[in-house]
N, C-alpha and C positions, 0 to 999 in steps of 0.2 A: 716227473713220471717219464719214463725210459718210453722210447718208440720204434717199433718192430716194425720193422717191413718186406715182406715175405712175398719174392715172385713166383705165378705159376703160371705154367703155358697151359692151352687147355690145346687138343686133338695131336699136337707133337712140339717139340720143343724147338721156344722160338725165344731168344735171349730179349732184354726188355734193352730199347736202345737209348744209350748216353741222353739222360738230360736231368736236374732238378726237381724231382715232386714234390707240387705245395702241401705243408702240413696244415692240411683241415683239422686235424684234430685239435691242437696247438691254439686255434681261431676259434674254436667252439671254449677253448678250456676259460680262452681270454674273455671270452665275453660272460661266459658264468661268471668266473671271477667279478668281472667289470659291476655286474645286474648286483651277487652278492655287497659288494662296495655301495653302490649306491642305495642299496635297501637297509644298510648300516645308518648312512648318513640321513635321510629321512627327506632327502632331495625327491619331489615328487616329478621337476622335471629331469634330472640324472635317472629317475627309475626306467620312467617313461623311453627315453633314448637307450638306455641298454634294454631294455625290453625288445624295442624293435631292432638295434641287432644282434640281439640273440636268433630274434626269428628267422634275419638274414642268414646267417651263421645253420642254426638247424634246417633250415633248408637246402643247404651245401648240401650236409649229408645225409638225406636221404627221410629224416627226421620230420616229414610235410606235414603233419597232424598237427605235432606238438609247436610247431614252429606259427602256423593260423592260430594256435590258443597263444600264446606269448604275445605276437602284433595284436591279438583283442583286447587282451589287459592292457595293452597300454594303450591302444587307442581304436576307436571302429573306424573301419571303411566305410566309405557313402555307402547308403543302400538304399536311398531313393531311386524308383526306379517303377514304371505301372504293375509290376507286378509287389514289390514290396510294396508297394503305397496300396494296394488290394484292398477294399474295405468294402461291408454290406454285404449283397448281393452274390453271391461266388457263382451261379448262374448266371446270371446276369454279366457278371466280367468276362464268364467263358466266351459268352455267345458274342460279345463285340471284339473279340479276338482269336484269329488264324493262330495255332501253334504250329509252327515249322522246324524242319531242320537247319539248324543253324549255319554249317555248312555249306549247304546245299542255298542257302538265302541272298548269303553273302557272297555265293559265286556270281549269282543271277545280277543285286546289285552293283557289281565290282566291273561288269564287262562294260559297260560304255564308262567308267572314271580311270582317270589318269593316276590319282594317286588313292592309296587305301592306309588306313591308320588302324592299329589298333594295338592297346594297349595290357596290360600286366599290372598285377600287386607283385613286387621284388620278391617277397618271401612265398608264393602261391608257385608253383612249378607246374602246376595244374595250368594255369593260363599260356606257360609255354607251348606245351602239348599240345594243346589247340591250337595256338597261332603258327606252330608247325606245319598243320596238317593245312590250314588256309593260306598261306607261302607259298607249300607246293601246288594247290592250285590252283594258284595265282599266276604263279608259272607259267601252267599249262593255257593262262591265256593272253600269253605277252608277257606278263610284267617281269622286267630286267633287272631290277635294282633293291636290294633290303640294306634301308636305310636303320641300324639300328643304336639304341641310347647308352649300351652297353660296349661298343668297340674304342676302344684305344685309337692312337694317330694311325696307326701303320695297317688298317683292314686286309690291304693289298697283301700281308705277307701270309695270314691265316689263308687267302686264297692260293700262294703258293703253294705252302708246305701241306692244305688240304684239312688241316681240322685246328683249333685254337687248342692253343696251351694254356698255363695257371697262370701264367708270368702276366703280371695286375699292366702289362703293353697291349695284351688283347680282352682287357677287359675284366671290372670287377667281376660285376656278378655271372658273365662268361663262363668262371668256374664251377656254377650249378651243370652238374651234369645234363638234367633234360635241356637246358637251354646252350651245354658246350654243342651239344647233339642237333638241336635246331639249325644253328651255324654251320655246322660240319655237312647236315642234309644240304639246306640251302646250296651251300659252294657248289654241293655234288651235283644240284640242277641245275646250274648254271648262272647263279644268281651274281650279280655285283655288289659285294658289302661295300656298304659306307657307313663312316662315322659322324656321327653329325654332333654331336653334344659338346656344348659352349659352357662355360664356367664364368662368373662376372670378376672382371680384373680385384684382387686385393684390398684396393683403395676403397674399390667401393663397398661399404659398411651397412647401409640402408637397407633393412632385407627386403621390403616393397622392388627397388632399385637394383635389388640383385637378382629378385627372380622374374624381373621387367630383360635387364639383360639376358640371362639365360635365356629365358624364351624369345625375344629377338634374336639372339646368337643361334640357338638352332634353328629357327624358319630362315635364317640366311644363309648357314650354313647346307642346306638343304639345295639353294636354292646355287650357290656357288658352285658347287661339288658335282652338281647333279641338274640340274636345269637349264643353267647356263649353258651346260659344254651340251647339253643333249634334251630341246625343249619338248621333243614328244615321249620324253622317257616316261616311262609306266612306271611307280616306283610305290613298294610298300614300304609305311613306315613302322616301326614297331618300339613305342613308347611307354613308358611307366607309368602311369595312373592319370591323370586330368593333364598331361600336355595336345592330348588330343580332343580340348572343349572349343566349339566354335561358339563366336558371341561373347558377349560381356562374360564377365569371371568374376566373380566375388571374390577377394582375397582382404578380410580385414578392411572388411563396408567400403574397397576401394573395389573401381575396375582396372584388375591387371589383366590382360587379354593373353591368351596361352597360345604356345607355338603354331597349332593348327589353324587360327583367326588369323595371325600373323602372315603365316607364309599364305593364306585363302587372300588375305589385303594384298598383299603383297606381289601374286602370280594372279590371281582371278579365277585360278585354279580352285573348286570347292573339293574338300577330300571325303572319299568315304569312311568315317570315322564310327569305329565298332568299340565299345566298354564293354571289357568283360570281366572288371577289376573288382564288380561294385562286390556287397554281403552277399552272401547267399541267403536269398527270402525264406522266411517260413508262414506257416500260414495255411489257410484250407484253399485259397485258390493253389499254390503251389501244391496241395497234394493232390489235389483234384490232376494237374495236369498230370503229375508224375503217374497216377495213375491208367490216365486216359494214354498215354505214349510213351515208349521206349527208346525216342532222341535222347543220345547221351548227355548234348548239346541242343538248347534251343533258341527261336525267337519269336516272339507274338509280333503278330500285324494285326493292328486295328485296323476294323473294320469299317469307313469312313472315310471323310478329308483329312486332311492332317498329317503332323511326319508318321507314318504307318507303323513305323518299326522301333520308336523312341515314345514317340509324344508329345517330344520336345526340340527346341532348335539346336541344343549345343551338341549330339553329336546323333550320328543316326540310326545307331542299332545296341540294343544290348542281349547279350550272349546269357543264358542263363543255361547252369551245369547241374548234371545231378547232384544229390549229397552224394559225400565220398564213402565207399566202401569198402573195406579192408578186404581183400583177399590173401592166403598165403603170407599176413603181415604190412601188403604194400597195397596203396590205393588203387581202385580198379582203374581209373583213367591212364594209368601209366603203363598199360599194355597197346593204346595208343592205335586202338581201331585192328589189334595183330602186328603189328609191328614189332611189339619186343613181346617177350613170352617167358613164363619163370624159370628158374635154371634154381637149382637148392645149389645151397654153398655149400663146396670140399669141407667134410667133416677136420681135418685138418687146419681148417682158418676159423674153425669157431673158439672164442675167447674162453680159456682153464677159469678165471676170473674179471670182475669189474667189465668192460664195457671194449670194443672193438669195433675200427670201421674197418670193413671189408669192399676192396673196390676193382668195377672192372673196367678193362683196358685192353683196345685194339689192339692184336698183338706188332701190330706194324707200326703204330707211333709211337712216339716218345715216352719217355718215365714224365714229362712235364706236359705229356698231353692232359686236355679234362678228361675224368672217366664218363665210360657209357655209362655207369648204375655204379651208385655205393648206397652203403647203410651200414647202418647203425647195430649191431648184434650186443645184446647182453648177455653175460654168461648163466647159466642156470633157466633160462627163456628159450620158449620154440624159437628157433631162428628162422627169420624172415627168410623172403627167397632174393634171388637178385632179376631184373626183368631187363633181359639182352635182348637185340635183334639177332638177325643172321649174322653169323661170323667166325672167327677165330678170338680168343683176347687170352690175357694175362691177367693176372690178382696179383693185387698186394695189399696188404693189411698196416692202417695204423695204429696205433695203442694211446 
């Protein structure tokens, strides 16, 4: 299938500058491909693994719906959690828990710790958004350093040039637009990216042993990079699904202790560690609350002794989002508190037939910058809108 790529300046004409754009589309086709192959073959763990990168993949572009139904067929997220575990009483649950702004929670417990953790499902762009918006005011109270799982060796260069590129040196999943976008803010507050993610050498074969390393290699790596050279640095971490469990860890009825117990053993350092990866609950306590509150984002505090905002030791707060709602095509969380706002696509980049990604682009960086916003348009369908900040950008479309 041929691939078209069509630049447009938007307020006046500004040339798109020299560099390689990665074909997402190409990534999306391979992985269908990949899912189709393995649902030939009747491999239920081959299913399972192109399933979840497809969802990787649809959530490149822009596809965030369909990409959470793909990761479910092949596998669920934890969802334990006091409010998915809700049973009986729905009155009862209410009354022995505060619902808060989420936000607003995590600012209050963040200002006396040193370091804050919080993590992402890869294919969720929804959990970037948030952990954006909790960076920046993190920021605003001290904290220097965004250690994240996702950067390549060379962090320092994405702080030069000012926003990360495709080029898989600044990072796979980097190239998700809401999370190239998170970086790109970041740097602009003045933050220090670091890379922290370890890989276990080759030899080693044992997967207990390999993600024993891995997670020793990042609490060292952490602690090398960032601790060492500067022991009162305030530093958010921002990690993929359970590297941020403190305590024992179940992994295959053994304890492998995960990065966050590591580098806590290790510094003395306790981190403030926020999940906001797990299901989204259903249930009558959770409509109950949706209805009593209009936090886009929340956290319950129990009301008593105990971890307040958990319930439990491994980590200390969990984030719970509204369901997602479609406006305009695109989820409502991705207008991102005002931040970005919809813009309809040039009748000109909407697809004659079959299927098209439409994407936007500062007009100031590169053709190998990430984009601010892409998606997915089919032809014969309302077309979605695209959801920019303030700016100027460029389009280009691939087929």
């Amino acid at each position: 299938m041929r691939k078209l790529v069509v630049v447009l300046a938007l307020s006046f004409a500004v040339p798109a500058p020299a560099g390689a754009p990665f074909d997402y589309m190409a990534a999306l086709r391979k992985t269908e491909a990949d899912l189709a192959t393995a649902l030939r073959s009747g491999d239920v763990d081959a299913r399972r693994f192109a399933l979840q990168m497809l969802a990787t993949q649809q959530s490149m572009v822009g596809d965030t719906e369909r990409a959470i139904e793909s990761f479910h067929t092949a596998m669920r997220r934890g969802s334990s959690t006091p409010l998915a575990d809700a049973r009986g009483d729905t009155a009862e649950f209410l009354a022995a828990h505060e619902v808060r702004d989420a936000l607003t929670a995590i600012v209050e417990e963040a200002r006396g710790r040193q370091i804050v953790m919080i993590n992402e499902a890869h294919h969720v762009p929804r959990d970037r958004a948030f952990a954006t918006r909790v960076a920046l005011e993190l920021r605003k109270l001290g904290f220097e350093y965004l250690a994240m799982e996702t950067l390549g060796d060379d962090a320092a260069a994405i702080a030069r040039r000012g926003y990360p590129t495709t080029d898989e040196r600044d990072g796979y999943y980097s190239r998700e637009p809401v999370l190239g976008d998170f970086i790109r803010r970041a740097v602009r507050a003045g933050y220090t990216l670091v890379n922290y993610e370890h890989r276990a050498p080759e030899e080693v074969t044992d997967p207990e042993q390999r993600i024993a390393a891995r997670e020793q290699g990042q609490a060292q790596n952490i602690i090398d990079r960032i601790l060492a050279k500067d022991p009162r640095a305030r530093v958010l971490v921002y990690v993929g699904h359970g590297h941020l469990t403190k305590g024992p860890y179940d992994w295959g009825g053994k304890n492998v202790p995960m990065m966050a117990e590591r580098l806590r053993a290790r510094t003395g350092i306790d981190p403030l560690c926020i999940d906001q990866a797990r299901e989204d609950p259903v249930g009558p306590a959770m409509d109950a609350i949706l209805e009593r509150t209009r936090f886009a984002s929340f956290v319950l505090r129990k009301r008593g002794a105990g971890h307040p905002y958990s319930g439990i030791a491994a980590v200390d707060m969990f984030v719970y989002h509204r369901p997602v709602q479609l406006v305009h095509g695109r989820p409502h969380w991705l207008a991102m508190d005002g931040y970005r706002r919809p813009r309809k696509i040039p009748a000109k980049l909407l697809p004659a037939e079959e299927r098209r990604l439409v994407q936007a682009f500062f007009a100031n960086e590169g053709a190998d910058a990430v984009p601010v916003d892409q998606v997915l348009v089919t032809a014969g369908e309302e077309p979605p809108v695209l959801m920019l900040p303030r700016g100027r950008f460029r389009y280009a479309t691939q087929d």
